[in-house]
C-alpha positions in Angstrom: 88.5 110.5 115.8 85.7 108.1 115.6 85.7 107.4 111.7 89.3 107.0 111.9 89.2 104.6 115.0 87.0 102.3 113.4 88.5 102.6 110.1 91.8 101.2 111.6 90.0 98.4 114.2 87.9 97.4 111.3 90.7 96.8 108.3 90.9 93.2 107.2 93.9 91.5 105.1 93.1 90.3 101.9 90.8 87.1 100.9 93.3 84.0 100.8 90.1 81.7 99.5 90.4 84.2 96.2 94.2 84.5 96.0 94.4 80.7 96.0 91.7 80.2 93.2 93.0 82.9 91.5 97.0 80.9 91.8 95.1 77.7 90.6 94.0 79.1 87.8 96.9 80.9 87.1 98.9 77.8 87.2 96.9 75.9 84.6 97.3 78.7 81.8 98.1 77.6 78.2 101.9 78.7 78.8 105.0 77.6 80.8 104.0 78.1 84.5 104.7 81.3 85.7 105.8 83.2 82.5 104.2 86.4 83.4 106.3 86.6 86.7 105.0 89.6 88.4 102.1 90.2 86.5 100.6 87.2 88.1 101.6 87.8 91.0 99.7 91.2 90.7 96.6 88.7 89.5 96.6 86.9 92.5 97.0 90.8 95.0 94.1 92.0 93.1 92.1 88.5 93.3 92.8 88.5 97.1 92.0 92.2 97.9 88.7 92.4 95.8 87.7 88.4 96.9 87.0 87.6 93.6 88.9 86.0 90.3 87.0 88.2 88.1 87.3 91.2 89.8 86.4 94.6 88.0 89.4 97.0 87.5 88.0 99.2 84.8 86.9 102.1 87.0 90.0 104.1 88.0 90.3 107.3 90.0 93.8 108.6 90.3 93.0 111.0 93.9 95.8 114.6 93.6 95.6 115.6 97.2 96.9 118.8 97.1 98.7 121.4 100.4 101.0 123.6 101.1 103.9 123.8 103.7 105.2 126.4 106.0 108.6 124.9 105.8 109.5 126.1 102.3 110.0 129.7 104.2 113.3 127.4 105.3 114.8 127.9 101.5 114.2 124.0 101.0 112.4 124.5 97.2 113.4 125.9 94.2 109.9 127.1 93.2 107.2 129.3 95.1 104.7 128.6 97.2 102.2 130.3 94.7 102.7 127.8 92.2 100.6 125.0 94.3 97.6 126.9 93.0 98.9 127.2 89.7 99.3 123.8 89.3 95.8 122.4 90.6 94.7 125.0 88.1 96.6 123.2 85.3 95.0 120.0 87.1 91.9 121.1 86.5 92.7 122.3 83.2 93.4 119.0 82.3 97.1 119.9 80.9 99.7 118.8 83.7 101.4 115.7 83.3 98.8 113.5 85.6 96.2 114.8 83.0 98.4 113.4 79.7 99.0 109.7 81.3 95.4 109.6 83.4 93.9 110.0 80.2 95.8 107.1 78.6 95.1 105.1 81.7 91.2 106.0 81.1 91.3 107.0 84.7 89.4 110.1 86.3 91.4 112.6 87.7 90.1 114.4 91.4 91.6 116.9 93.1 91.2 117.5 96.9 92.4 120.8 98.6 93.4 119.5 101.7 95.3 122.6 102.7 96.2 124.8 99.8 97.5 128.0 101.0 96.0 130.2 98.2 91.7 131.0 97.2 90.6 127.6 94.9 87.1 129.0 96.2 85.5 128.6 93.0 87.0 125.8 92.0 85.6 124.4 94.5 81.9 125.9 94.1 82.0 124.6 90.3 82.7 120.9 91.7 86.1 121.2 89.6 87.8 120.2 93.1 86.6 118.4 96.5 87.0 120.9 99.0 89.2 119.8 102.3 90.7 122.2 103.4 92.1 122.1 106.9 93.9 125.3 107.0 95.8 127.4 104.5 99.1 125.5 104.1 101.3 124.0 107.8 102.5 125.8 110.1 107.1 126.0 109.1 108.0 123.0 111.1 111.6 124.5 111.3 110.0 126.5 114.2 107.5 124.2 116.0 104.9 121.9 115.3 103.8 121.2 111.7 100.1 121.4 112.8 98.0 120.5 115.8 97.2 116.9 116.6 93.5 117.7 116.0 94.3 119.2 112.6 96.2 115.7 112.3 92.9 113.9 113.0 91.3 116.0 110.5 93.1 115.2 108.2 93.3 111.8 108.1 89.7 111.7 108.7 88.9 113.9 105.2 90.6 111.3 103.2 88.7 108.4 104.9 85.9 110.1 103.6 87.3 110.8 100.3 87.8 107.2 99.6 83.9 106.3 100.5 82.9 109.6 98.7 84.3 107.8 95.4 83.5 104.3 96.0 80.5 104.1 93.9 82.5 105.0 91.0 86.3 103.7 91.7 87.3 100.2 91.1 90.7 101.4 91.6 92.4 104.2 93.6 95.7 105.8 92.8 97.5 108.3 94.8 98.7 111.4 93.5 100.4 114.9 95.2 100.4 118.8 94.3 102.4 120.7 97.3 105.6 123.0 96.9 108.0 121.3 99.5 106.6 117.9 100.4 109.3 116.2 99.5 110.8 117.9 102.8 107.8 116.5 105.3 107.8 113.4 103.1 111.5 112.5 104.0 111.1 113.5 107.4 108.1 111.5 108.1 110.3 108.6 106.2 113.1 109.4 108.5 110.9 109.3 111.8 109.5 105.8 111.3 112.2 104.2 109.4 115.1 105.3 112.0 117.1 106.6 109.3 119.2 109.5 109.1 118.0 112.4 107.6 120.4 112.3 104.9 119.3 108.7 104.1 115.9 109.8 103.2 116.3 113.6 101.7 117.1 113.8 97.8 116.8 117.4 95.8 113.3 117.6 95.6 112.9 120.0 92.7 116.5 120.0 91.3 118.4 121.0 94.3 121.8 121.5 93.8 125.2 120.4 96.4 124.6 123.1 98.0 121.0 123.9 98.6 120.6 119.5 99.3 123.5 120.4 101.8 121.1 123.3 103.2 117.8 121.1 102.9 119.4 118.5 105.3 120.5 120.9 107.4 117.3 122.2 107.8 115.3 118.5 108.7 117.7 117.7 110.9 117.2 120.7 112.9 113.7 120.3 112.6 113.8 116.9 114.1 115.4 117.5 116.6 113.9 120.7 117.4 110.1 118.8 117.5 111.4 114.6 118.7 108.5 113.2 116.9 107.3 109.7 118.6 108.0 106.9 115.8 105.6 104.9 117.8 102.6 107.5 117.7 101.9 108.1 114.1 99.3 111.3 114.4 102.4 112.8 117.0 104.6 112.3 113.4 102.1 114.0 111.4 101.4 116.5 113.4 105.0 117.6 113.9 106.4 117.3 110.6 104.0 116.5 108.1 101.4 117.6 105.5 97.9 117.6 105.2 98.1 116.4 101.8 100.3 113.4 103.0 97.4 112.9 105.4 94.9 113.1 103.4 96.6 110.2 101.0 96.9 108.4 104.2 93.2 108.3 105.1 92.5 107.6 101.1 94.6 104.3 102.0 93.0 103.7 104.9 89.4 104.3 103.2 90.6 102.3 100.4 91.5 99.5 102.5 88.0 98.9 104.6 86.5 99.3 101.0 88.6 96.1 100.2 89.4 98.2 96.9 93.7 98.3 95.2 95.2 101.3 96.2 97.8 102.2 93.6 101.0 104.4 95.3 102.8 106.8 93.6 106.3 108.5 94.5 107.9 109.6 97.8 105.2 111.4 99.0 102.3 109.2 98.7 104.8 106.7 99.7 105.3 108.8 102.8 101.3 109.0 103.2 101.2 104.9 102.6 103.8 104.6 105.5 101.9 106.8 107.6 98.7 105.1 106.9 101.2 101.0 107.7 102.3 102.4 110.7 98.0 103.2 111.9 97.0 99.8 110.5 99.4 97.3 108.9 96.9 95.3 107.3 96.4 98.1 105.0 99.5 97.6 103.2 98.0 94.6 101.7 95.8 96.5 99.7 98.5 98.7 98.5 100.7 97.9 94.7 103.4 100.5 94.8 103.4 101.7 91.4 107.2 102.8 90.7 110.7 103.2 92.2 111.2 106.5 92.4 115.1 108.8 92.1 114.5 110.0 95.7 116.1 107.8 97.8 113.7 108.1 101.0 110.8 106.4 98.8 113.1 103.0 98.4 113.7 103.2 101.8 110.2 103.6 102.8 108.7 100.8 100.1 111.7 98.2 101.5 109.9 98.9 105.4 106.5 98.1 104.1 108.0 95.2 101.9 106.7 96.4 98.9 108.2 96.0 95.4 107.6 98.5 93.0 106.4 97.8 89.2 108.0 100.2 87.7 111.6 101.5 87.5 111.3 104.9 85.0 112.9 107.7 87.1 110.3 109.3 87.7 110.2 112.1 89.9 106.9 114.6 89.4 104.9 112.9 91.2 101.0 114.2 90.7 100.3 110.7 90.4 101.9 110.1 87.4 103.7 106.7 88.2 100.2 105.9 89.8 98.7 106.0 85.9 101.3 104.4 84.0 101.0 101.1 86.3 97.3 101.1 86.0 97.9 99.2 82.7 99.8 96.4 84.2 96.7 96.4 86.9 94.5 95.7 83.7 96.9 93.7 82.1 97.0 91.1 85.2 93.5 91.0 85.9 92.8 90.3 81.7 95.5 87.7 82.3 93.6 86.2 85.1 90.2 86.5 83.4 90.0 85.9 79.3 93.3 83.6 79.2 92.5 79.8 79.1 93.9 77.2 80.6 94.9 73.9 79.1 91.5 72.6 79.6 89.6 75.0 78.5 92.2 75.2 75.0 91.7 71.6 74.8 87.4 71.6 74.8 88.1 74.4 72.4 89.7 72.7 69.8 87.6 69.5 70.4 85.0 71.5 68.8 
């Protein structure tokens, strides 16, 4: 609890020296004022988290947190619990679609087992993964408590440490998600803290059709009311309905945040993590560009609470990170508007000589 105590008491908002320089400078580029809209108003987020107008955004780690969930035994997925591993295999592999667009991105790719209910033992021994682990998978949240409040803790505190782990080598984080039925925790943790129904926040996950999204509401509702999670005590939300991989993307926020480093969010359930990690310490959202609106409907609804505008509108809906990799080019893209474009002065001494 100590790590993540301080982490929260010690998060600072962003450097308003920087984002001013960095809106000066902006406003004196050889173009009408203001022509790259939101791009330079991502210039001036970036300026203001890192404190500088040349900040360095070249280094980029897209962080898969990876767990399974009990409540998939509910008949809320269309796939297998098994195929968690599968997949941070494929991760590994380098063939999933994170892989495809990290690559394109020239980001690194890490995966953290944070609670993967299947053996990733060697993985883990090779270095192919950062080991996690808090237990194998939650505990079916239809039926009682998601996981302890200790476990909660845990949790939160592994992806803290995460986040210093890959300082040294991470200009930028973005959030990414491997878990067969997160969307399930992820749109009751959206629920919880945004006061929504459960049928506000609950979209069909893996392809759902009427009748198994009819089911899959069903089932949170019950769930809810069965455990009364506290809106006002976040760790009493995760620990009654949520994932350690949601969690663990929660502490990477956090740890991302004291680091003063962009934090790039992905889909609903690292938008579920970033809510998790708003409602801890609010200040963190200012390190935070939401990278994309995604098709399930509890992501816009979390993203409007935080006041966050996404980049990106592409339907996406795999999550992995995936949205998180596309929009590190517009992160490049601002900061090489902010840094190599000249202003009318500078244009002018150039063509004096």
């Amino acid at each position: 609890m100590q790590l993540l105590n301080q982490t929260i008491t010690s998060i600072e908002g962003q450097s308003e020296t920087s984002r001013q320089q960095a809106k000066d400078r902006l406003d004196q580029l050889i173009m009408p004022h203001w022509a790259l809209g939101r791009l330079m108003d991502l210039a001036v987020d970036i300026a203001g988290i890192s404190g500088s107008i040349r900040p360095n955004v070249k280094r980029k780690t897209i962080v898969v947190m990876a767990g399974d969930h009990g409540i998939v035994d509910a008949g809320i997925s269309l796939y297998p619990q098994e195929l968690t591993v599968e997949m941070v295999r494929g991760f590994v592999n380098g063939v999933a679609g994170i892989n495809v667009l990290a690559r394109q991105a020239g980001a690194d790719v890490k995966v953290v087992d944070m609670g993967v209910a299947g053996d990733l033992s060697d993985l883990a021994i090779n270095g192919d993964i950062i080991d996690r682990k808090i237990a194998a998978g939650t505990n079916n949240f239809a039926t009682g408590e998601a996981m302890s409040r200790a476990q909660a803790i845990r949790a939160l505190e592994a992806g803290i440490s995460v986040a210093h782990d890959l300082a040294g080598t991470t200009d930028v984080f973005g959030t990414g998600d491997m878990g067969i039925g997160n969307t399930s925790p992820s749109s009751a943790i959206i629920a919880t803290f945004c006061q929504l129904p459960v049928a506000d926040t609950v979209g069909r996950g893996t392809g759902l059709d009427d009748a198994q999204l009819a089911n899959k509401i069903k089932v949170l509702e019950k769930a809810l009311e069965l455990n009364n999670p506290d809106p006002t005590d976040p760790i009493d939300v995760l620990s009654k309905v949520g994932g350690y991989e949601i969690a663990g993307i929660a502490g990477l926020i956090l740890g991302a945040a004291i680091l003063k480093k962009p934090v790039i969010v992905d889909g609903i359930i690292s938008t579920a993590g970033a809510l998790l990690a708003a409602r801890l310490a609010p200040k963190c959202t200012e390190y935070m560009i939401a990278a994309h609106r995604s098709v399930e409907k509890g992501q816009i609804a979390a993203l409007a609470d935080m006041g966050k505008e996404p980049l990106l509108d592409l339907q996406f809906r795999l999550g992995e990170g995936t949205g998180a990799a596309v929009a590190m080019n517009l992160v490049e893209g601002a900061v090489a508007i902010l840094t190599e474009m000249a202003t009318f002065s500078e244009a002018t001494v150039s063509m004096e000589k």
